[in-house]
C-alpha positions in Angstrom: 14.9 32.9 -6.6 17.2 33.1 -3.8 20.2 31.0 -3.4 19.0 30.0 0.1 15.5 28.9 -0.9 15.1 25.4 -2.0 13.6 24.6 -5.1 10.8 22.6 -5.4 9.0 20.8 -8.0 5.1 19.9 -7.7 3.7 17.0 -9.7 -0.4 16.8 -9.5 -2.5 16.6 -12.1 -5.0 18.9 -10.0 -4.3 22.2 -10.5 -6.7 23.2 -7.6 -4.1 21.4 -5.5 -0.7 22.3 -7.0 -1.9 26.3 -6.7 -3.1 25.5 -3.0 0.3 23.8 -2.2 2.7 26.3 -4.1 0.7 29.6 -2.2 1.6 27.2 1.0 5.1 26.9 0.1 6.1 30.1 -1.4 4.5 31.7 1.6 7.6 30.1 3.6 11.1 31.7 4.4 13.3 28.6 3.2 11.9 27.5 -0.3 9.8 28.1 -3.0 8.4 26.1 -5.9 10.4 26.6 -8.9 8.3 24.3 -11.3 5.1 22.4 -12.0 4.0 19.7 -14.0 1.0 17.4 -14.1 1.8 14.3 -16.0 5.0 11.9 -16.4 5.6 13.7 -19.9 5.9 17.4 -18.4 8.0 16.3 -15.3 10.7 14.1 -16.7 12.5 16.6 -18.8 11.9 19.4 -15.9 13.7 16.6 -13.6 16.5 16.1 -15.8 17.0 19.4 -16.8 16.2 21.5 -14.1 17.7 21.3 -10.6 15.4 21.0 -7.9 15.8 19.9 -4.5 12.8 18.0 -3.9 10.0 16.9 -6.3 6.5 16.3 -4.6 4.3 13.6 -6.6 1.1 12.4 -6.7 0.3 8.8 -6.4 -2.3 9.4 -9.3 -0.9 11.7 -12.4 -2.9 12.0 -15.8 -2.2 8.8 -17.7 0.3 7.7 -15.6 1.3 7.2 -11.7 3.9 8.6 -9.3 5.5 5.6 -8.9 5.9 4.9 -12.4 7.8 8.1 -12.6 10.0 7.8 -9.7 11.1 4.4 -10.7 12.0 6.3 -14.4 13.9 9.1 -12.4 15.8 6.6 -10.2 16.9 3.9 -13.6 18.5 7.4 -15.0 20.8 7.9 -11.8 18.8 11.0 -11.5 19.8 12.3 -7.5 16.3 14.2 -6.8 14.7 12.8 -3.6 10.9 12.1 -3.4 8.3 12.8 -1.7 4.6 11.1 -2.4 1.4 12.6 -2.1 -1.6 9.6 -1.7 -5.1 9.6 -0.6 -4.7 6.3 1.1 -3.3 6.2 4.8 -2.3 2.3 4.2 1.1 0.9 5.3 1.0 -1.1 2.3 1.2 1.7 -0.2 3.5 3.6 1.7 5.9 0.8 1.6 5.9 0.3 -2.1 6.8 4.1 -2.4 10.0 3.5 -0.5 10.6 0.7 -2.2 10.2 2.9 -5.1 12.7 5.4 -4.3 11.0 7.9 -2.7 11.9 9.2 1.1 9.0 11.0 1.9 5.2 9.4 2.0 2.2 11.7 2.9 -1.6 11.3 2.6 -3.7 14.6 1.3 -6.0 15.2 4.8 -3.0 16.2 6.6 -2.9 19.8 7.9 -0.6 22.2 6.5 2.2 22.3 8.8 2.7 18.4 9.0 3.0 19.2 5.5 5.6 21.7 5.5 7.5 19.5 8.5 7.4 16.6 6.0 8.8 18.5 3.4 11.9 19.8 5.3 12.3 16.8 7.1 13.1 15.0 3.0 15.2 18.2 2.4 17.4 17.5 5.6 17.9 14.0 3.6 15.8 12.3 6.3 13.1 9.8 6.2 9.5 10.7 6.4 6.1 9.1 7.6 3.2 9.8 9.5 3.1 9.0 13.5 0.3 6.8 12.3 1.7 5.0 9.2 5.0 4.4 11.3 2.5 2.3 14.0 0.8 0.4 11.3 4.4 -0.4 9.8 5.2 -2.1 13.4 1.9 -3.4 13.3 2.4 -5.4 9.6 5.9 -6.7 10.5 4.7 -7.8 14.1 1.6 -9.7 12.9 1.8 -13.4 11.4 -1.0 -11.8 9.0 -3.9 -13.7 7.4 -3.6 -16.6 5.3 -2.5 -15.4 1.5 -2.4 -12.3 3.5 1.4 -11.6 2.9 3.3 -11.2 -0.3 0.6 -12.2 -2.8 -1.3 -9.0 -1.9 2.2 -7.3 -1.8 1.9 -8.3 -5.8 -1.0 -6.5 -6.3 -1.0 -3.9 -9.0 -1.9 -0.4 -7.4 -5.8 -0.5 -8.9 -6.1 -4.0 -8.1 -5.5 -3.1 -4.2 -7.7 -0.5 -5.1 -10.4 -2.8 -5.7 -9.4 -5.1 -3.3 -9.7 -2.4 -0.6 -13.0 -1.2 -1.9 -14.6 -5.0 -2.0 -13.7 -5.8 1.6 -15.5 -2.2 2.4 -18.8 -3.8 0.8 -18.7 -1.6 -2.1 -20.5 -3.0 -5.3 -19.0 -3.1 -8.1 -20.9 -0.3 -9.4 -19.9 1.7 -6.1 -16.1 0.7 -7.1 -16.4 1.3 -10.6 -17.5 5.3 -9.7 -15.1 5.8 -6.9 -12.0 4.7 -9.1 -14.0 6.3 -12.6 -13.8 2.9 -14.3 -16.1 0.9 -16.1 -17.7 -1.6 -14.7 -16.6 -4.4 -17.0 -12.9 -2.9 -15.9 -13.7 -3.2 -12.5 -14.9 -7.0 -12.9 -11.3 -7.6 -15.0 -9.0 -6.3 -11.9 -11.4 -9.2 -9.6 -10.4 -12.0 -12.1 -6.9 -10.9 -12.2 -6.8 -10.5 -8.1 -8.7 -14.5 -7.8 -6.0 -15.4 -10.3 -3.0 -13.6 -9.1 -4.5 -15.3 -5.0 -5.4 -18.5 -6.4 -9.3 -17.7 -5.2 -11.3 -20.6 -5.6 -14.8 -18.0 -6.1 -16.1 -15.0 -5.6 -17.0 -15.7 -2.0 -13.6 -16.9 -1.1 -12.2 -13.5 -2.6 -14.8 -11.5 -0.7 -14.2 -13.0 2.9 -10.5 -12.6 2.4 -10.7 -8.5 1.2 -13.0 -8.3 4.4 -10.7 -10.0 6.7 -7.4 -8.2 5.2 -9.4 -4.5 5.3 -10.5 -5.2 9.1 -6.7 -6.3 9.7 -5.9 -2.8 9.2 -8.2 -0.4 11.0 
């Protein structure tokens, strides 16, 4: 590799992805990826071992999540910067990555040069968000918000937004239980721990509140 070509790690635990991404960045002047991995097990000892200057992660990694693993990297002193790969376009996930440690946040759909800007904008030790995740950020701090509509969902495990999310859509639980690839009796255990975690008084209560909270966002 080059001395002037940034190294770059890519964590996804879809190799369809990770070979669409590296052919994306290797096909650029200024960096190439130097390693892979597709679970917290391969990627921790590539981190520690391994210089790169950026590691790209996937929200979702196989038995694990890329929060999970930043939060390792950063309790080790570990100096490798982060940037998140997510499916969801949602201010709220994109601030519990920063929070995180990460300084990049991007969702999948975007085209390939707001990828490649988002990626040399972490390198240049810069902060990175969509146009549109920066105008729901403005939008989250300006607004009183709903009632329980503040830092109890901000509690919320990542699967139980999930679920919250997919509820105040109409899903069923079925319909939920597919698009995450749970069980249903799984998807019924992250409602009880949501009513409890929200202090929901029944079902219905915790339905009008996940359809209020999604609308609150479009």
């Amino acid at each position: 590799m080059s001395d002037k070509k940034k190294a770059i790690l890519i964590i996804d635990d879809q190799p369809l992805f990770r070979e669409r991404l590296s052919q994306l960045i290797n096909h650029q002047p200024d960096m190439q990826v130097r390693e892979e991995a597709q679970s917290v097990e391969q990627a921790i000892p590539l981190i520690r071992y391994t210089w790169s200057d950026l590691a790209i992660v996937n929200t979702t990694l196989e038995g694990s999540n890329g929060l999970t693993l930043i939060k390792n990297i950063k309790a080790l002193s570990i100096g490798t910067p982060f940037m998140v790969l997510s499916p969801h376009d949602d201010p709220l996930y994109a601030e519990r990555t920063l929070r995180a440690g990460a300084t990049g946040y991007i969702t999948k759909h975007q085209p390939a040069s707001e990828f490649l800007f988002a990626i040399r904008r972490v390198l240049a030790g810069e902060v990175y968000l969509s146009e549109n995740l920066r105008s729901l950020f403005v939008k989250r701090i300006a607004s009183a918000g709903l009632k329980r509509g503040g830092r109890e969902v901000d509690r919320l495990a990542a699967r139980e937004l999930d679920v919250l999310k997919l509820s105040g859509r109409g899903r069923t639980t079925r319909e939920i239980a597919e698009v995450l690839q749970l069980s249903t009796a799984t998807v019924g255990t992250y409602r009880a721990r949501i009513k409890e975690k929200m202090k929901f008084r029944n079902t219905e209560e915790f339905h009008h509140f996940a359809t209020r909270w999604v609308l609150q966002w479009k």
